[in-house]
N, C-alpha and C positions, 0 to 999 in steps of 0.2 A: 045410641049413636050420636043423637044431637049432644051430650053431655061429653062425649068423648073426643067430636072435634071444636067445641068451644076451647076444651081444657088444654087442646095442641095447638090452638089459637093462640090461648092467653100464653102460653110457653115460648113460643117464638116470636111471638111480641116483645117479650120480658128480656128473650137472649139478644133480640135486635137491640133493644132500648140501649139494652150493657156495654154493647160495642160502639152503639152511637154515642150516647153522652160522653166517654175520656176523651173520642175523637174533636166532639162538638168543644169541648172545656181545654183541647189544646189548641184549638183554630182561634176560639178567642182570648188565650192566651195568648197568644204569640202573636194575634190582630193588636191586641192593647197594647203590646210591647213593640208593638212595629210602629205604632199610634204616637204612643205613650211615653213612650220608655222604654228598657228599665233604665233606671237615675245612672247612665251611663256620662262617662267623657267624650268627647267627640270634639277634637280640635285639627285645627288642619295638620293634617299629617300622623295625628293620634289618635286610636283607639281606643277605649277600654271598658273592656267588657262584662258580662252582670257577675263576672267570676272573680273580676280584678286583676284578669292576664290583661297586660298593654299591647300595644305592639305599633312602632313610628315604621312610616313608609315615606322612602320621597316623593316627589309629585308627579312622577311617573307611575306610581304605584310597585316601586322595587321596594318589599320589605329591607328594613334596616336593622333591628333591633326590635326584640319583644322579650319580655319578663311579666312579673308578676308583686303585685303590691302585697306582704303579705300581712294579713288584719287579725292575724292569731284564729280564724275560724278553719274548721273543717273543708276538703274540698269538699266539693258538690256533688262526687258521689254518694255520700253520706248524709245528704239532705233528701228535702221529699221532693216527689216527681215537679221539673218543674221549677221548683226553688233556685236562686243563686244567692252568694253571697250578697251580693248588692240592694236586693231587696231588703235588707233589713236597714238599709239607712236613706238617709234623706240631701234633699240638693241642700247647699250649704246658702246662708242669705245671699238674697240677689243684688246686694252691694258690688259685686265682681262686674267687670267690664264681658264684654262680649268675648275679647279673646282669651276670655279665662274659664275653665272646669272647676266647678268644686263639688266635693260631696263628704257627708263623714256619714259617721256610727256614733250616735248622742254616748259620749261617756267613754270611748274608745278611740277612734281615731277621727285624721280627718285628712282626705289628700286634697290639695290646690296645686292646679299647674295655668300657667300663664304662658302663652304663644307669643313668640317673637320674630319677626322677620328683618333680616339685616338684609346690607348691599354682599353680604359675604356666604351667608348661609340661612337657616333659621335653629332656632333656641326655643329649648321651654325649660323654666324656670318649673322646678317641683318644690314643695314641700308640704313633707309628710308629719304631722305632728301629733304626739302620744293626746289622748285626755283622761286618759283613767289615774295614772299617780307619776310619781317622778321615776319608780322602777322599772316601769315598763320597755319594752323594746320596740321600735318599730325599725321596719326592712324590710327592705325592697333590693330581687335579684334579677340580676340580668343573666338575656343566653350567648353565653360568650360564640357557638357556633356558626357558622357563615363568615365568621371573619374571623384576626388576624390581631392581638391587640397589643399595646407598646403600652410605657408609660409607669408612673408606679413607683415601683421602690427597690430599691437595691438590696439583694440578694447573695447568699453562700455560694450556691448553683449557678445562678442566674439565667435563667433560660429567655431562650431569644426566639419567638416573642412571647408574649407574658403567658399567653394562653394557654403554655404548655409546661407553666408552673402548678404547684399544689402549694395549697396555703391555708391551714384548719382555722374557725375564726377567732380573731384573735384581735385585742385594740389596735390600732393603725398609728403605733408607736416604733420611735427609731430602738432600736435595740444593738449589741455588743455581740458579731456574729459569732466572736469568738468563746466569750464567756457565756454566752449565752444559749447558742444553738439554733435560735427562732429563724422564723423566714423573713424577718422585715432585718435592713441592714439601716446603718447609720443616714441615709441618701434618702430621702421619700419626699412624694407629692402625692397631693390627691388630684391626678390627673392621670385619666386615664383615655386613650380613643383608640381607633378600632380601621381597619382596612375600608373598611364601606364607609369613609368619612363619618364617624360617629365621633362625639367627644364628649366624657362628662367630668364633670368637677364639681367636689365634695365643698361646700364652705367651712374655712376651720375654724367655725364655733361650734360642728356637730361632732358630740362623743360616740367618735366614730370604730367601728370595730367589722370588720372585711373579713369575707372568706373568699377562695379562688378554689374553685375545681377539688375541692374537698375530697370528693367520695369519686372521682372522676366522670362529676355530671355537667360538667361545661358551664358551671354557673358563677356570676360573681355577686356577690352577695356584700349591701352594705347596712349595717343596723346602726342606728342610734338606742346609746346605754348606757344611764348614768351607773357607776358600781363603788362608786364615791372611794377607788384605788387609783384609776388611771385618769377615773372623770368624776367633777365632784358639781354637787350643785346643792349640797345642803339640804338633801332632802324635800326641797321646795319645785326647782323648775321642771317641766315636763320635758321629755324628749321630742327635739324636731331635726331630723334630718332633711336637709335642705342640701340639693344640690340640680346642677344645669345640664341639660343634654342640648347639644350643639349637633345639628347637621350641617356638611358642605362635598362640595363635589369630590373628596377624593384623600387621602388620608392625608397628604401634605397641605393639602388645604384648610382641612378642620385641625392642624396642630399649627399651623400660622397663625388660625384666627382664636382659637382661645390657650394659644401661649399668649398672645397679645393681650388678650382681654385677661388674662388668671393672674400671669406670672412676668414679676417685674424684669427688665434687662441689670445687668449688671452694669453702675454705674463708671468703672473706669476698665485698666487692666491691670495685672499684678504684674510685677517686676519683670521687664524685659530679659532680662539674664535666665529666668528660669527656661523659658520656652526655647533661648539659645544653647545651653550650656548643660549637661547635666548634673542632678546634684547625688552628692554622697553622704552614704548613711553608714554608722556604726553597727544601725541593729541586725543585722541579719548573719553580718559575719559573725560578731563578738559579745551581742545579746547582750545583759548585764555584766561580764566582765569587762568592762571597760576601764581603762586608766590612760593616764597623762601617755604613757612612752607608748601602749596600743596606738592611739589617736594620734600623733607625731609620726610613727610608723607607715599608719594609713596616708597619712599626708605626704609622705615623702615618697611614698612608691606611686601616689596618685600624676605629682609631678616626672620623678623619675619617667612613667612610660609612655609620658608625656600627653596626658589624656586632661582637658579641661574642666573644669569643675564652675558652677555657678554658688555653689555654697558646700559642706562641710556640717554635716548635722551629726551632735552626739546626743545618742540617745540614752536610752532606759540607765536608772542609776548612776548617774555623776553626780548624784545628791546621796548623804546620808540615809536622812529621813523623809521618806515621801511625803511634800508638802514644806518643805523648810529651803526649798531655792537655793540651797548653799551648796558649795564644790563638797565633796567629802574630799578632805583632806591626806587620808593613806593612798586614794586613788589619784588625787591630782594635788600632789605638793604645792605645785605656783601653776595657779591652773590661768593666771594671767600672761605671763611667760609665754605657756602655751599658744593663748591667744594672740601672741604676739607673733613668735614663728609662724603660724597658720598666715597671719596675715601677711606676713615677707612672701611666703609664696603665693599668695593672690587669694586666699580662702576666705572668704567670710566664712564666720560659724553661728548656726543655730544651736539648738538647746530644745531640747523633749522636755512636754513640761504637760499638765493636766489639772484636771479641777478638784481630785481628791486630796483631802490634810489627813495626813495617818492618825492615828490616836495618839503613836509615841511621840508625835512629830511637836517642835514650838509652836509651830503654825496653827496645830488644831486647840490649843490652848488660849492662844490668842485670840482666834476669829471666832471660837464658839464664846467667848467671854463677851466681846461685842458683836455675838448672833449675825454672823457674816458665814455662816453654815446654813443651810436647811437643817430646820428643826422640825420637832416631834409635835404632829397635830394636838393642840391645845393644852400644850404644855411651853414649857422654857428652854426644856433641855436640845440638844441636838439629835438628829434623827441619826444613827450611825448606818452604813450601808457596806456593802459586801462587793471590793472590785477585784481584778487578775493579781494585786499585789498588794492585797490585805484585807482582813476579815474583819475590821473596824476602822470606819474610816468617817470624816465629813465630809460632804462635799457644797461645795463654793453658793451659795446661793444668790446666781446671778440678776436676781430679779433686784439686788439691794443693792443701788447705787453706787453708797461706799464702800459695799463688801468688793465691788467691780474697780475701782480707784484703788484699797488695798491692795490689792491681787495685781495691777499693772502697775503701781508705784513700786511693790516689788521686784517685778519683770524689768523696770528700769534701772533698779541697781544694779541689778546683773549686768545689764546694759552698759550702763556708766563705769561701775568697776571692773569691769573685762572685754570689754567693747565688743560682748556677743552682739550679733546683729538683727537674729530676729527669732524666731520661736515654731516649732513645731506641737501644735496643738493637738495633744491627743486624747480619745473619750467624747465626751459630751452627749452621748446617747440618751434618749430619754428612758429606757429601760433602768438609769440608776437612780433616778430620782424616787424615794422610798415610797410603800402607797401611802401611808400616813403621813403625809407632806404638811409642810405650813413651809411657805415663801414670806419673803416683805412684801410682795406683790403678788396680786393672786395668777396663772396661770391659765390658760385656758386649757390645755392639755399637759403633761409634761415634755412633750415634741418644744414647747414654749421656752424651755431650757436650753435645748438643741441649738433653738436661734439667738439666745441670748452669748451663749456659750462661741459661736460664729463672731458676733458683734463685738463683745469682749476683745478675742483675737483679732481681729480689725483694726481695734484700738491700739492695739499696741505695737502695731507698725502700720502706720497710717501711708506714710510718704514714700516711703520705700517698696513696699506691699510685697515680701518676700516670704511673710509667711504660709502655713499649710493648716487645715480645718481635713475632720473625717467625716464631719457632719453637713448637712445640707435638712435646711424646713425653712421654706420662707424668708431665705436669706438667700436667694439670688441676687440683690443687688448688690452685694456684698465684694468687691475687685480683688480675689482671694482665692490661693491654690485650694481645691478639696481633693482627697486623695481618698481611691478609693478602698474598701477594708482591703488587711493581707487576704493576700493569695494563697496558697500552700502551694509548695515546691511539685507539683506533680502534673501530669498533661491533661485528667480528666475532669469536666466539667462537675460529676456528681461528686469530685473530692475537692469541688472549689478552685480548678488550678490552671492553667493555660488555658483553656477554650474560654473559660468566665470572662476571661479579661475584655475582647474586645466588647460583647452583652453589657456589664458593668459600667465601662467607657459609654457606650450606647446612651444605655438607660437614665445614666444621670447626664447626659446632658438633654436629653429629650425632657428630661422637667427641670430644666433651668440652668444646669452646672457645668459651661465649657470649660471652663477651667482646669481642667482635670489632669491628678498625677497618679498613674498607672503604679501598680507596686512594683515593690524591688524587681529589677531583673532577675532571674531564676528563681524569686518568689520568698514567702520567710521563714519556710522552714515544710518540713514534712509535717508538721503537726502548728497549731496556733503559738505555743508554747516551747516549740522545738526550733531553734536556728541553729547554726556553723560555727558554732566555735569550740567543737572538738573537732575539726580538721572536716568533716562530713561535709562534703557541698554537695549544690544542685545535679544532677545529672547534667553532665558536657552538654549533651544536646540538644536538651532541655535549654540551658542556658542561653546556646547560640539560637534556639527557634524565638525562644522570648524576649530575646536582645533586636531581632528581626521586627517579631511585631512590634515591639515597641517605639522605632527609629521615626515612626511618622506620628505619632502623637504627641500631644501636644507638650509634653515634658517627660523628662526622661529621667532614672532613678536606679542607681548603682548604689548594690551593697556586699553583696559576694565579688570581690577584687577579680577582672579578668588575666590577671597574671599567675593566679593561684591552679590557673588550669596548663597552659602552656601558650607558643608563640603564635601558634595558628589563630588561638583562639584571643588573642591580642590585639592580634592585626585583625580579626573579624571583626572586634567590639572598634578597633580606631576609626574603622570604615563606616559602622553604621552611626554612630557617632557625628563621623562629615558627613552625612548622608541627612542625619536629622540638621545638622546647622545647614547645608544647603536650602534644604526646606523650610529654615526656622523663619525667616522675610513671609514666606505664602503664612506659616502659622501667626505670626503679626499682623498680618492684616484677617483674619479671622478672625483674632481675639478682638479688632476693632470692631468688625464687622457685627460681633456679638454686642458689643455695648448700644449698636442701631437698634440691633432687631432681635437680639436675643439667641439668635440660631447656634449650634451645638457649632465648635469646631470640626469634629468628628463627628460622621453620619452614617446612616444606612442605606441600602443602596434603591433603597424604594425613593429615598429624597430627590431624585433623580428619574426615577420613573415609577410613579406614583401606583400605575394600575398595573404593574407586572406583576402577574404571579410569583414567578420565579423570585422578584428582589424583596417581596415583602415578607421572607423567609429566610434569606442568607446569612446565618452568624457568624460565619467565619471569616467574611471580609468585612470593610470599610473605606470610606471613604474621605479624604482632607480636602474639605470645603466640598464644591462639585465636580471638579477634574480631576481630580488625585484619587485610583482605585488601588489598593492595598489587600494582598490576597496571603498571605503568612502560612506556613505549614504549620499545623498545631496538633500530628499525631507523630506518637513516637514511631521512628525509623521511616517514615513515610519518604520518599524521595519524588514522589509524582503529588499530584492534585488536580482535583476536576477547578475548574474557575468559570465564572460565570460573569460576562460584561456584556451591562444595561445597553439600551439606544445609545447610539452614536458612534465616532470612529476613533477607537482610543490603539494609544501609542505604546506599544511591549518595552518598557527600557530596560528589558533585558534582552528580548533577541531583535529589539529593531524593527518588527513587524508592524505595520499598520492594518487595524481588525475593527470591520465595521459590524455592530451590537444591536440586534439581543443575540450572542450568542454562548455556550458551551464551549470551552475550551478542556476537553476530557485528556488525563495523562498528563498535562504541564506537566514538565521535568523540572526539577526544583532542588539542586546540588545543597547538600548542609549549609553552605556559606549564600546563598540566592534568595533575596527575598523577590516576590513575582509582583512588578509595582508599574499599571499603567496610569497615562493621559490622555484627557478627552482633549481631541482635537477638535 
């Protein structure tokens, strides 16, 4: 008996023990770490935790933004009881100030973020830096959810707001929407903020490469990655992605304060006439057929039905050979002549013109001889690349001083000898810059072409400032129409075509670019490569809806002739037409206004009321400056429209009504010829 309850003694002693000590070894666990540690961040308003998930709260404690630092390890399911990632590294030297975190992984990474508190918001400066080799990746994603985000880069689609784009990862390069396909269009910043006053900005020295809502998991994701194609460092420097998250009360508030702080204003304005007058284009109607007696034609019926013009641009092919700046001759016998009639009726004319030298071309003969081409990494020869009008070509390598003097000492004989007046600049995307690049100057991205390729065109109409850019990087200072990519001829946003426009219009100027020229009215064709000059136009009402939205932005752009349809639609286009000149005084003082402070001519309707749910969603309107709301019909045969107007008591000018906001205006009736256009009183 004695032997038989010692032995149920020692039993449940054994089973107590078992149960006690995981208990006893998590309490001081989690004692030490409450004590101790783990080698967590902890900055005001910052979290992060032994996982490496972050998460900024304002000082209210209303979560803002959480993601995750990611250090290439397992999650922490797959560790043992207990374990996190974080435990395996150490605090970084205590060289940092107090308002600074650091910690790494010996031989892997290392994060540092620095706390900042301004009169406007507060800031923390991250940077995440590779230390194992120069191939590595580091990235860090955010949860795009709870908010609402703007910003970014121009797009096919363009969804309005960003967050409700998809974007597989890919380098954070400008690309050719058209020849290309990609989600990144000619237009980008690395700026990006968020409805709950979030804002962060990438610095461009990091080889930066973005994903967006990928797999549709709400996340934005941005890595540093040398791949020595789009980002090169010789195999030498390690990856650091460095970039700023900005908090302030309110999403106009944190795009105030780090446009300010990121992104320069635009030093003057471009030519008064554009913003009054519209201008006309050859390509949409007549695409590469074009000749002398087309273009005198165009000009003639342009005055005949008595519509004003600020310029006269011929486009695609009035050259030979692409790259050789000269008239082709069977298409314009006395292409000066021409010039000259154009200018009895009041026309200045431009000139399509790009940075590719054909192969067959003089041009490319010349300039690869004195290496005024990008060439082929560590060789002599030229690097050839592939554009929409030909499968060997050079292109201009703007980094090289003289190859930039070439190339506009050219532009000016055109000048001099036909008194063109200024240039329509098209291409530049860093998508053509080959990956095996050699510049005279090194690059820090190929985006670095983009800006050069802006600058260039700058040059060569300084005084005047009449010309047009597709491109936008870091060339907001820049007093210079950008236009954004073609539209295609159709109504739906997933095929690129009327709904895009006003998102597009949006988006680049919210990172830097009011200047902006909307595409052709009824768009350039049904396909990238498909325009009207077999007789095929736009759909009528089509035409007349995007003639509508377009009369209040900030420049206007005719290329399918409104006389080619009938008289209704004539007198529609003469009226929106006065309609934009009436307006055109409020858009000059915009465009000044922009050179103060930077601010988009064209807004959203959140600029205005910052914390409405409702406006930080609305793509279908806009706004001229902060009293002028603009409400457009953008579905086929639609004759009604819901509308939505912000705080305040704005003015119907069309039925006269004074309507005090926030409210729903459900059914507006909106006749083919009506555009629905109030003011805040």
């Amino acid at each position: 008996m004695a032997e038989r309850s010692t032995v149920s003694i020692e039993k449940k002693s054994l089973q107590r023990l078992a149960f006690v000590v995981p208990l006893v070894s998590a309490f001081l666990y989690l004692s030490y770490q409450m004590l101790f540690g783990p080698c967590t961040i902890s900055l005001q308003g910052l979290k992060v935790t032994g996982d490496l998930d972050f998460r900024f709260t304002s000082p209210d404690g209303k979560p803002l933004l959480s993601g995750h630092f990611d250090f290439g390890h397992p999650r922490p399911d797959s560790m043992d009881y207990g374990q996190t990632i974080i435990d395996r590294m150490d605090y970084c030297s205590s060289e940092y100030e107090y308002n600074t975190g650091c910690i790494e992984e010996t031989h892997n990474q290392r994060i540092r973020i620095t706390y900042e508190r301004t009169s406007e918001g507060e800031c923390y400066s991250v940077v995440r830096e590779g230390l194992r080799c120069p191939t590595q990746e580091v990235k860090d994603c955010f949860d795009m959810r709870g908010a609402h985000w703007y910003g970014g880069f121009q797009s096919h689609t363009q969804p309005w707001p960003l967050d409700k784009s998809q974007l597989a990862s890919a380098p954070y390069i400008s690309t050719d929407l058209g020849s290309h396909g990609l989600g990144i269009g000619g237009v980008l910043e690395r700026f990006f903020f968020n409805s709950n006053g979030v804002g962060i900005f990438v610095a461009h020295e990091v080889p930066l490469f973005v994903s967006l809502n990928p797999l549709g998991d709400h996340r934005l994701c941005f890595s540093a990655r040398y791949d020595e194609g789009y980002y090169r460092n010789g195999g030498v420097s390690l990856p650091v992605l460095n970039y700023t998250i900005c908090h302030a009360a309110n999403v106009r508030k944190i795009y105030n304060y780090m446009s300010r702080r990121f992104i320069s204003h635009p030093q003057d304005i471009p030519d008064s006439h554009l913003f009054r007058h519209p201008v006309w284009s050859t390509w949409a109607m007549f695409s590469k057929n074009i000749t002398q007696e087309k273009v005198l034609s165009f000009a003639a019926n342009i005055t005949r039905f008595n519509f004003p013009a600020s310029q006269l641009e011929i486009d695609d092919e009035w050259t030979h050979q692409y790259g050789d700046l000269e008239f082709d001759e069977n298409k314009f016998p006395d292409a000066a002549a021409m010039v000259r009639q154009l200018n009895k009726l009041s026309l200045r004319v431009t000139l399509w013109t790009h940075p590719f030298l054909n192969l067959d071309s003089k041009a490319f003969l010349e300039a690869s001889h004195a290496h005024f081409v990008i060439g082929t990494r560590g060789s002599l020869n030229p690097a050839l690349v592939r554009w929409w009008n030909g499968n060997m070509a050079g292109l201009l390598d703007v980094t090289n001083p003289a190859a930039v003097q070439w190339y506009l000492k050219r532009l000016e004989i055109l000048r001099n000898k036909y008194n063109i007046s200024s240039f329509k600049f098209d291409a530049g995307e860093a998508f053509f810059v080959p990956e095996a690049y050699q510049t005279f100057q090194p690059m820090l991205s190929p985006n670095t072409y983009s800006q050069r390729w802006a600058e260039l065109a700058y040059q060569a109409d300084p005084h005047v400032r009449h010309q047009e850019v597709r491109v936008g990087w870091a060339s907001q200072s820049l007093p210079i129409i950008v236009r954004i990519f073609d539209r295609r001829s159709a109504w739906e946003a997933h095929e690129g075509g009327l709904q895009t426009v006003i998102p597009a219009v949006l988006t680049a100027g919210l990172v830097g670019y009011p200047f902006i020229l909307p595409d052709m009215i009824g768009g350039s064709g049904a396909y990238m490569d498909q325009t009207f000059g077999l007789g095929k136009l736009p759909d009528r009402e089509l035409f007349v809806r995007w003639l509508e939205l377009n009369a209040l932005m900030p420049t206007m752009q005719f290329s399918v002739p409104p006389w080619y349809y009938d008289d209704e639609v004539v007198n529609i286009s003469r009226h929106y037409i006065e309609l934009h000149q009436a307006y055109s005084q409020t858009i000059l003082e915009l465009a000044q206004e922009s050179v103060l402070t930077g601010y988009p001519i064209i807004r959203p309707l959140w600029w205005v009321a910052p914390e409405d749910d409702v406006a930080l969603t609305i793509s279908s309107q806009f706004l001229l400056g902060n009293s002028v709301l603009v409400a457009p019909v953008l579905v086929r045969g639609a004759r009604r429209r819901d509308i939505y107007l912000p705080e305040g008591t704005w003015e119907d000018k069309l039925r006269g009504d004074m309507i005090q906001g926030p409210v729903w205006l459900h059914d507006y009736e909106v006749l083919l010829e009506e555009l629905p256009l109030f003011e805040k009183h």
